[in-house]
N, CA, C and O of each residue as an XYZ file, in Angstrom:
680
protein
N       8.822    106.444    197.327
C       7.625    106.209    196.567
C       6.476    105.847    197.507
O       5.337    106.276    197.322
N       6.796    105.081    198.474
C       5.578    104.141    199.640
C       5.420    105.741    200.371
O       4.200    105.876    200.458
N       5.967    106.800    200.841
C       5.478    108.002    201.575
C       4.970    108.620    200.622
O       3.894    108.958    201.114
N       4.992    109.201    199.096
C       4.102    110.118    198.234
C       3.010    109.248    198.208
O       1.983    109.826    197.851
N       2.853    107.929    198.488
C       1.844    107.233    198.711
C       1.233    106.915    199.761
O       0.241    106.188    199.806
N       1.813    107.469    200.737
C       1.441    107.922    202.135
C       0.571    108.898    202.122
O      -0.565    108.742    202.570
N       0.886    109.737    201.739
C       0.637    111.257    202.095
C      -0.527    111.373    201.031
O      -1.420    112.177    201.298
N      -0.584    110.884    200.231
C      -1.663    111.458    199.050
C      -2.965    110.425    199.482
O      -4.143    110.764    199.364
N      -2.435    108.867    200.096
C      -3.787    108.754    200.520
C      -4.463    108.789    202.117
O      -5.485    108.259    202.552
N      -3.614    109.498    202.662
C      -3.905    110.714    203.827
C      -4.552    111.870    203.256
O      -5.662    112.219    203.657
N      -4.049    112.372    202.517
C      -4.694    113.677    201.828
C      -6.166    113.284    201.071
O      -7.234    113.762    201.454
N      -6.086    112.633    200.293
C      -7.171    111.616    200.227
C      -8.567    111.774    201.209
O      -9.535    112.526    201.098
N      -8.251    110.786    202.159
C      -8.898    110.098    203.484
C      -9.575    111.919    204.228
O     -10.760    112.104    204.507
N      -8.434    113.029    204.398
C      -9.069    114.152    204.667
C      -9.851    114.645    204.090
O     -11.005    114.829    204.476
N      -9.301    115.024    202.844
C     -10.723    114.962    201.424
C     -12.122    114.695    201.925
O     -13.085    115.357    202.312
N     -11.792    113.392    201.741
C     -13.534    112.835    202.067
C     -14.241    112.962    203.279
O     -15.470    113.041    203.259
N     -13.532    112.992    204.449
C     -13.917    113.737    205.313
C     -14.337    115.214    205.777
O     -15.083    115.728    206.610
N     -13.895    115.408    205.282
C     -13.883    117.211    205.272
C     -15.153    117.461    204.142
O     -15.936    118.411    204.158
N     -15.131    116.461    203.272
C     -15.654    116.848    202.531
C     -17.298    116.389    202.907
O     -18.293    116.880    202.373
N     -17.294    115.419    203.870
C     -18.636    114.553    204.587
C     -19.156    115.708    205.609
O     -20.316    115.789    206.014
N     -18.063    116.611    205.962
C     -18.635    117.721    206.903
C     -18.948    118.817    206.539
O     -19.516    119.594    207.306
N     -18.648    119.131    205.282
C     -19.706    119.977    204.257
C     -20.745    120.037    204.075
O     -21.533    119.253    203.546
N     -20.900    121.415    204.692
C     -22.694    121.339    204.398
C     -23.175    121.758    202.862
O     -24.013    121.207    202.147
N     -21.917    123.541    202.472
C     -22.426    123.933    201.158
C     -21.285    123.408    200.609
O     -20.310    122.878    201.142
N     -21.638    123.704    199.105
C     -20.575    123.368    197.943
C     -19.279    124.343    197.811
O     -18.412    124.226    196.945
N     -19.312    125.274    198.781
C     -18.360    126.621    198.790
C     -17.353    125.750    199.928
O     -17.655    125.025    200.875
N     -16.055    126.172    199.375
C     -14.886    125.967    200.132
C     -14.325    126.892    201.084
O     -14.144    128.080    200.819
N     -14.123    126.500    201.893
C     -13.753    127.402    203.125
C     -12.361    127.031    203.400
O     -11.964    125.872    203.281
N     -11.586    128.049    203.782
C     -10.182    127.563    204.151
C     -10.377    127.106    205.303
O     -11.007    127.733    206.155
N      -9.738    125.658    205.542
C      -9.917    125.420    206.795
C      -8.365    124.279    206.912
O      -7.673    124.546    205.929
N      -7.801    123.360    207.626
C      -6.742    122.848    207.805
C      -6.441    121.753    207.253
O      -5.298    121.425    206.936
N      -7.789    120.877    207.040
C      -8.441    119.564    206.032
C      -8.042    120.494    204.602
O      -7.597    119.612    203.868
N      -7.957    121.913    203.750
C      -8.167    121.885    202.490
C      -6.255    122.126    202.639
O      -5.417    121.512    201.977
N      -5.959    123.268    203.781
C      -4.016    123.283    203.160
C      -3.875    121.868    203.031
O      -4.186    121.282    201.994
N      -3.521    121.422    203.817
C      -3.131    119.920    203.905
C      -3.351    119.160    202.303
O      -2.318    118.971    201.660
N      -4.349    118.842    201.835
C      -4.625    118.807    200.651
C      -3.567    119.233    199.468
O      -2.724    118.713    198.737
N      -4.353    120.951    199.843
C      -3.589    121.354    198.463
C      -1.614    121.154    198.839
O      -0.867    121.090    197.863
N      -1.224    121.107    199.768
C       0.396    120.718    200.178
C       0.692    119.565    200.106
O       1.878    119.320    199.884
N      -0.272    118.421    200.267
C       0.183    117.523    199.941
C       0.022    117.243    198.208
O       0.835    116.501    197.658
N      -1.187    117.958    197.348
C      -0.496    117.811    195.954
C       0.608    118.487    195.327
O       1.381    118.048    194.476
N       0.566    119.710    195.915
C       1.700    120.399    195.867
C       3.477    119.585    195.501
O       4.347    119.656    194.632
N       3.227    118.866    196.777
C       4.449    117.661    197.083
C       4.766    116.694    195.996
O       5.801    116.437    195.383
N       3.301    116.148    195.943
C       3.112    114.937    195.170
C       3.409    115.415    193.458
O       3.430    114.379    192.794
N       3.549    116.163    192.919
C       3.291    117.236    191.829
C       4.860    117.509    191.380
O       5.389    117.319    190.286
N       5.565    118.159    192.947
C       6.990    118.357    192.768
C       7.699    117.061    192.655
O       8.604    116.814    191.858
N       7.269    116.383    193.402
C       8.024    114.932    193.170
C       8.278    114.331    192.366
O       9.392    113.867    192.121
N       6.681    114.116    191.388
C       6.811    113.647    190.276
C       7.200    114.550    188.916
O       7.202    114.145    187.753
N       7.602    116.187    189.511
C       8.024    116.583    188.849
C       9.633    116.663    189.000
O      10.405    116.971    188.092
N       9.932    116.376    190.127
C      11.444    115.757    189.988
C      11.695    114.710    189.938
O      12.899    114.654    190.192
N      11.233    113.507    189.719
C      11.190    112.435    189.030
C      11.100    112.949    187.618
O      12.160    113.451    187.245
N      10.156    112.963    186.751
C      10.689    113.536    185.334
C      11.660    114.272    185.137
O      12.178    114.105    184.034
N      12.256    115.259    185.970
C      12.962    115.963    185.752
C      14.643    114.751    185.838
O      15.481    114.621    184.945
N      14.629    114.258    186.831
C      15.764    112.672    186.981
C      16.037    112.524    185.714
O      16.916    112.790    184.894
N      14.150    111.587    185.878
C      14.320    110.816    184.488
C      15.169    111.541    183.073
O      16.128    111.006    182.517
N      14.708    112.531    182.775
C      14.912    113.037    181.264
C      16.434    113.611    181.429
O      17.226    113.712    180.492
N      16.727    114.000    182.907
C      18.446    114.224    182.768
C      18.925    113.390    182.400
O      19.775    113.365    181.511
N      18.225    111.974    183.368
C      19.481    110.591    183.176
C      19.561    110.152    181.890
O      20.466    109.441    181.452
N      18.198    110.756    180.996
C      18.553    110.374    179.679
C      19.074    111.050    179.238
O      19.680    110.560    178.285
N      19.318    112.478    179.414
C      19.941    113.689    178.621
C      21.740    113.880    178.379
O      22.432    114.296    177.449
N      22.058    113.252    179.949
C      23.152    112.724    179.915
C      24.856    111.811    178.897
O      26.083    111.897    178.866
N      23.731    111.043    178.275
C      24.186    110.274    177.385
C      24.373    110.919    176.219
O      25.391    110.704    175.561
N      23.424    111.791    175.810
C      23.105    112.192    174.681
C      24.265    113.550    174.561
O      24.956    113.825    173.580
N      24.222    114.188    175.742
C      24.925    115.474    176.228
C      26.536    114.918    175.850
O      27.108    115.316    174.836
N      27.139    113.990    176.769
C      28.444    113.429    176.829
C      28.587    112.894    175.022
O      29.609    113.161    174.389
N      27.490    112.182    174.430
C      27.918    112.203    172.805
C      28.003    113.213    171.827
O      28.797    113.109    170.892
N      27.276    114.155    171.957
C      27.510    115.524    171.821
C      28.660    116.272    171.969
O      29.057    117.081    171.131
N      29.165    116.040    172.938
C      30.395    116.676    173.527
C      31.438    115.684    172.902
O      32.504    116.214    172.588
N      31.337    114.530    172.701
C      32.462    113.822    171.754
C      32.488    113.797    170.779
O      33.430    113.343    170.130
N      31.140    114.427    170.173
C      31.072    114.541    168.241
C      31.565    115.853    168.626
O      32.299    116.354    167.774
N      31.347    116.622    169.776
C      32.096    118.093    169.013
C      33.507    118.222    168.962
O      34.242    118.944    168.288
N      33.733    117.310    169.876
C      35.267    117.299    170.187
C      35.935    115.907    169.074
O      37.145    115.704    169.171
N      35.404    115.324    168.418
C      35.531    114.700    167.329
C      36.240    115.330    165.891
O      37.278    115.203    165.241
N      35.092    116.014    165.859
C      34.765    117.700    164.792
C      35.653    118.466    164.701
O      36.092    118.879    163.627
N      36.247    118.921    166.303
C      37.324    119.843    166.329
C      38.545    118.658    165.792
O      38.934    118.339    164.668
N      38.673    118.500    166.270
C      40.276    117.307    165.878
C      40.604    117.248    164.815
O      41.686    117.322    164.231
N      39.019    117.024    164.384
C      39.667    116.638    162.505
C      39.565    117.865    161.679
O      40.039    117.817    160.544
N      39.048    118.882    162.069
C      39.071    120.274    161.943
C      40.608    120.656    161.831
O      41.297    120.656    160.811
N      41.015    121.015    163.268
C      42.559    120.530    163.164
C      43.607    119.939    162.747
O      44.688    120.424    162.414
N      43.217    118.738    162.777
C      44.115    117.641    161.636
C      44.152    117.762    160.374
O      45.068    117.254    159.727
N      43.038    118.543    159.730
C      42.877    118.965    158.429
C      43.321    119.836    157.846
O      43.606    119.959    156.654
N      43.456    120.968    159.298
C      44.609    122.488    159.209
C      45.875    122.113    159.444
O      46.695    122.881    158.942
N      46.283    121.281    159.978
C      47.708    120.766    160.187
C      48.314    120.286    158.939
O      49.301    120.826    158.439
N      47.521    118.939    158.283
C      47.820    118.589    156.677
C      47.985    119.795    156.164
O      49.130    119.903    155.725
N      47.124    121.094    155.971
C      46.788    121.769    154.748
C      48.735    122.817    154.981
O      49.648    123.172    154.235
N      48.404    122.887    156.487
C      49.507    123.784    156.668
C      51.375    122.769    156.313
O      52.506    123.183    156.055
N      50.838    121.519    156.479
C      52.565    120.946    155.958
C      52.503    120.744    154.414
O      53.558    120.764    153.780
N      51.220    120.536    153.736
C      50.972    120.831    152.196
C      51.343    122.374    151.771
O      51.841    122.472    150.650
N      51.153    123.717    152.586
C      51.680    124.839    152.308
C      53.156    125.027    152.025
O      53.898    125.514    151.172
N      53.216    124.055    153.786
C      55.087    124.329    153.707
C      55.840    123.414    152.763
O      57.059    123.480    152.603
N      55.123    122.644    152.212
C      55.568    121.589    151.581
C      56.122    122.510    150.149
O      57.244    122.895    149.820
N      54.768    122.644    149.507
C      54.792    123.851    148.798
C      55.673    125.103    148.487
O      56.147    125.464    147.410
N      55.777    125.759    149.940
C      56.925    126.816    149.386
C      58.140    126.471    149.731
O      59.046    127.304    149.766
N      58.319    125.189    150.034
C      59.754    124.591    149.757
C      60.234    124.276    148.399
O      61.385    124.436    147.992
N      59.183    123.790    147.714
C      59.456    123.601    146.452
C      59.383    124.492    145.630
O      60.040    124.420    144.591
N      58.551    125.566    145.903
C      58.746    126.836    145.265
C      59.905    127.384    145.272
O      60.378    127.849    144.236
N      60.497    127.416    146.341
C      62.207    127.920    146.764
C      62.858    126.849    145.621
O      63.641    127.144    144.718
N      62.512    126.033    145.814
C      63.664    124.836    145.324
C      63.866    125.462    143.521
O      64.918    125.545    142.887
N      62.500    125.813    143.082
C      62.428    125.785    141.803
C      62.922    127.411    141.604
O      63.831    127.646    140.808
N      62.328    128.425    142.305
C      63.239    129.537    142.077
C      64.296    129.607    142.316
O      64.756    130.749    142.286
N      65.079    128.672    142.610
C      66.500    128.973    142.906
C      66.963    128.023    141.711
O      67.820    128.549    141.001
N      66.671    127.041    141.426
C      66.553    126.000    140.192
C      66.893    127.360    139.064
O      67.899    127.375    138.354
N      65.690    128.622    139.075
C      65.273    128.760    137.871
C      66.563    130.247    137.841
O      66.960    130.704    136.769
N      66.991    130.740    139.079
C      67.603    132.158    139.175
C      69.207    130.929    138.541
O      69.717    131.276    137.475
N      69.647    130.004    139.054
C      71.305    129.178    138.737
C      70.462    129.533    136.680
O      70.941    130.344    135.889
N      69.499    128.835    136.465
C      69.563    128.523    134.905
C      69.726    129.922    134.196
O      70.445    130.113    133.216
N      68.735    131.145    135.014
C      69.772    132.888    134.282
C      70.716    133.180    134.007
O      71.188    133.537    132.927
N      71.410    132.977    135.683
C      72.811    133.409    135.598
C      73.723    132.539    134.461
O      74.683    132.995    133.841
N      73.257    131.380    134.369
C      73.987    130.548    133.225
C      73.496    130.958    131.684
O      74.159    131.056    130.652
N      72.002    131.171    131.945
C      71.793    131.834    130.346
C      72.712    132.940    130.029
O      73.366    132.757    129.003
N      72.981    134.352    130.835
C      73.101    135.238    131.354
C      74.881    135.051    130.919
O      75.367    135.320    129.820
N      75.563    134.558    132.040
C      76.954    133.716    131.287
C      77.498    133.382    130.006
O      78.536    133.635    129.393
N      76.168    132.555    129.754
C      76.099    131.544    128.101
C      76.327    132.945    127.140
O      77.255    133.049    126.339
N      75.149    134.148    127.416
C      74.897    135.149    126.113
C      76.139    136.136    126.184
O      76.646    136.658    125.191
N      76.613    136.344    127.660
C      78.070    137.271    127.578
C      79.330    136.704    126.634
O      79.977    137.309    125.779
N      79.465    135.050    127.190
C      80.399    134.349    126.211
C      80.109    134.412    124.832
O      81.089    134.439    124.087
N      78.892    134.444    124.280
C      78.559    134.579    123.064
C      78.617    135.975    122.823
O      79.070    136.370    121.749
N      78.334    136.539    123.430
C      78.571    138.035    122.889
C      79.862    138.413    122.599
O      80.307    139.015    121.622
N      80.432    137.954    123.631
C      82.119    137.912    123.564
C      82.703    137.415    122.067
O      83.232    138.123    121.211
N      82.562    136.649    122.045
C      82.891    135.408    120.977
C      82.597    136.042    119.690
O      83.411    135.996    118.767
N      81.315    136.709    119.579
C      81.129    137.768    117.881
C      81.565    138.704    118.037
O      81.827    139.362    117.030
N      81.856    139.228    119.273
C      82.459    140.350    119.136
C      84.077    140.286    118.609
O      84.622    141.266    118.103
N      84.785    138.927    118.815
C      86.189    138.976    118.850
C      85.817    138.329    117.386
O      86.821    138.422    116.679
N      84.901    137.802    116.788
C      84.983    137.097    115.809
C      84.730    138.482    114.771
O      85.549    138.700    113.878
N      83.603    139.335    114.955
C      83.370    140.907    114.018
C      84.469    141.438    113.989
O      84.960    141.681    112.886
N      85.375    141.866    115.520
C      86.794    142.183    115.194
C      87.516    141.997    114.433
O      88.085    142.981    113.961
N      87.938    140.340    113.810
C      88.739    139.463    113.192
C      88.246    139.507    111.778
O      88.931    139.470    110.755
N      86.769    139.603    111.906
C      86.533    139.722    110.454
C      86.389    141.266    109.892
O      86.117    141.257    108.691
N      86.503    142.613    110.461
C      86.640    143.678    110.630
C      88.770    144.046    110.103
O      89.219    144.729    109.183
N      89.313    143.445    110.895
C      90.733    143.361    110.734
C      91.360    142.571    109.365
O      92.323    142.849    108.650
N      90.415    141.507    109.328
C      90.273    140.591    108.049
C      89.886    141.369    106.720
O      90.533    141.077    105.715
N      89.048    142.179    106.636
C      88.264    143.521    105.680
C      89.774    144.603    105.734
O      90.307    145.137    104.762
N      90.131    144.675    106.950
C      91.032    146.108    106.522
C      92.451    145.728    105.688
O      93.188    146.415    104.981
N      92.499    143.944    106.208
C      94.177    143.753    105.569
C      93.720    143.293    104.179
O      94.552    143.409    103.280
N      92.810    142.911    103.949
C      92.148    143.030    102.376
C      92.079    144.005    101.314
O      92.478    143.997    100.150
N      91.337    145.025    102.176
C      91.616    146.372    101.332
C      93.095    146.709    101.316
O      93.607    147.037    100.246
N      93.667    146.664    102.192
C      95.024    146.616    101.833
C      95.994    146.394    100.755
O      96.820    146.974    100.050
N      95.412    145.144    101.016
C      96.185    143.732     99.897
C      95.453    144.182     98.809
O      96.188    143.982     97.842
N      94.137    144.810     98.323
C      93.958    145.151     96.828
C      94.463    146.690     96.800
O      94.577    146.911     95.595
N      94.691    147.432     97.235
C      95.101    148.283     97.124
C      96.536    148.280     96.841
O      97.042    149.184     96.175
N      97.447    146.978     97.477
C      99.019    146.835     97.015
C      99.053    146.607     95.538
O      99.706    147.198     94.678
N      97.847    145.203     95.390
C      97.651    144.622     94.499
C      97.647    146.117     92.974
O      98.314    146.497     92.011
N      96.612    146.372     93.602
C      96.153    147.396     92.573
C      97.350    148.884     92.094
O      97.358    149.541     91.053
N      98.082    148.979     93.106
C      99.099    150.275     92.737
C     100.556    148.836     92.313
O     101.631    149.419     92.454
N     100.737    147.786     92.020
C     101.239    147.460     91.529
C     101.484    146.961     90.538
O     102.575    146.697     90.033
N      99.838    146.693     89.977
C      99.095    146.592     88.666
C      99.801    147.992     88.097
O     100.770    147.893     87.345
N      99.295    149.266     88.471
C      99.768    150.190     87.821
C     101.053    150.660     87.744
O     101.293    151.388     86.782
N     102.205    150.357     88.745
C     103.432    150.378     88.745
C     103.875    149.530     87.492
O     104.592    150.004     86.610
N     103.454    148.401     87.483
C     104.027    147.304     86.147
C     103.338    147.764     85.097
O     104.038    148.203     84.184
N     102.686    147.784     85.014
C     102.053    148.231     83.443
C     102.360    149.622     82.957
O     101.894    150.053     81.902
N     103.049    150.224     83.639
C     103.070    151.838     83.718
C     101.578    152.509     83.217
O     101.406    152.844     82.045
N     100.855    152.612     83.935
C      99.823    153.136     83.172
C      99.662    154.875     84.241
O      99.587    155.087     85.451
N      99.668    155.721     83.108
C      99.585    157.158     84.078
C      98.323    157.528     85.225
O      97.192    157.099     85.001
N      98.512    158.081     86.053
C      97.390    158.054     86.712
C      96.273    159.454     86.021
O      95.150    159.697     86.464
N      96.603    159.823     85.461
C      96.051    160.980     84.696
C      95.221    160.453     83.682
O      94.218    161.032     83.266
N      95.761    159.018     83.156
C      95.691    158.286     82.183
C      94.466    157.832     82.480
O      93.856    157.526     81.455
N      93.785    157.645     83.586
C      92.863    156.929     83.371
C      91.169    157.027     83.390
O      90.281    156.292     83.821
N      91.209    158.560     82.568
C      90.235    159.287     82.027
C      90.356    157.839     80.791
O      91.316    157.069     80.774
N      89.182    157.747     79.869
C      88.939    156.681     78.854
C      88.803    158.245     77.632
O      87.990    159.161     77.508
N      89.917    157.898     77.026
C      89.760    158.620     75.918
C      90.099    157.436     74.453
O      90.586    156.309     74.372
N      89.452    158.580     73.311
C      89.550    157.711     72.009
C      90.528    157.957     71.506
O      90.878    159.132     71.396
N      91.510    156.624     70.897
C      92.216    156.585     70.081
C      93.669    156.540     70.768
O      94.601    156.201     70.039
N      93.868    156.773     71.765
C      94.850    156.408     72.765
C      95.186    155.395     72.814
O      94.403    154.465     73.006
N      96.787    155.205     72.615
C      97.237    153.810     72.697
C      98.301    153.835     74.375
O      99.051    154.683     74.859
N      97.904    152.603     74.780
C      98.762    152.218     76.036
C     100.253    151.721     75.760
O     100.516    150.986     74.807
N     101.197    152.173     76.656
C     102.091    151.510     76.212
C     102.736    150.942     77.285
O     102.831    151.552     78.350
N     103.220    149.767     77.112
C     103.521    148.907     78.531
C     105.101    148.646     78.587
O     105.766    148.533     77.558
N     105.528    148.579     79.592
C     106.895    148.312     79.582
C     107.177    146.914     79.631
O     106.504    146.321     80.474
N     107.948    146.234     78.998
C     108.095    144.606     79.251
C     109.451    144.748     80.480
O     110.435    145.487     80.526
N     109.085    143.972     81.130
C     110.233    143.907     81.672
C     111.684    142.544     81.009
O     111.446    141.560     80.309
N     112.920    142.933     81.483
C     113.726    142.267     80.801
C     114.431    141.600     81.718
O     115.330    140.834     81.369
């Protein structure tokens, strides 16, 4: 800082000299004006790398929090895809659990309706077999009705005035 303050009031001090040996108001290149313009030149960069310091050393902080909110961001970004993905698997575990839950309760419906099918079927049989020894049994019934009573089978046109005649047995 004490040399840009060197040099500028050297540059300065030439100034006014140079400038005391002026006769016109027109500038002439001469070794009094480089000097000058190099030493603002200097003085210019300096304090333009000084601001430039400055606003890194502040930029710094701001940069490195930045970089931890992004890397914050990502994490829970992540952590949020991680939950969602053991809530998925969570999910089609229980989906399995319940389709397999739901394929055992078919095969048992499935079971249940064969046994039942089974079951009317042997029961229609029985009552089918039950119908035929019936007709049967009225049909014994019935040709023994007509065996005992003797009644002709010719006889049983309905005519008038016809008398039946029955055999008693003894």
């Amino acid at each position: 800082m004490d040399q840009i303050k060197h040099s500028l009031a050297e540059a300065l001090e030439r100034t006014r000299t140079s400038s005391c040996d002026a006769r016109e108001p027109t500038v002439e290149p001469n070794a009094c004006n480089l000097v000058l313009l190099a030493a603002a030149s200097e003085e210019r960069d300096q304090t333009h790398n000084r601001n430039e310091d400055v606003y890194s050393a502040d930029k710094w902080p701001r940069l490195l929090e930045r970089v931890q909110d992004a890397a914050k961001y990502i994490r829970d970004i992540e952590d949020g895809a991680q939950e969602q993905e053991f809530r998925v698997q969570e999910l089609l575990k229980q989906v399995r659990v319940d389709m397999d839950s739901a394929r055992a309760r078919a095969l048992t419906a499935e079971r249940h309706a064969r046994e039942v099918e089974m079951r009317a079927a042997k029961l229609i049989q029985a009552a089918e077999e039950r119908a035929v020894a019936a007709e049967q049994m009225l049909q014994r019934i019935s040709q023994t009705i007509e065996a005992e009573f003797a009644v002709q089978p010719s006889d049983r046109q309905p005519t008038r005035g016809r008398t039946y005649t029955t055999r008693v047995a003894s």
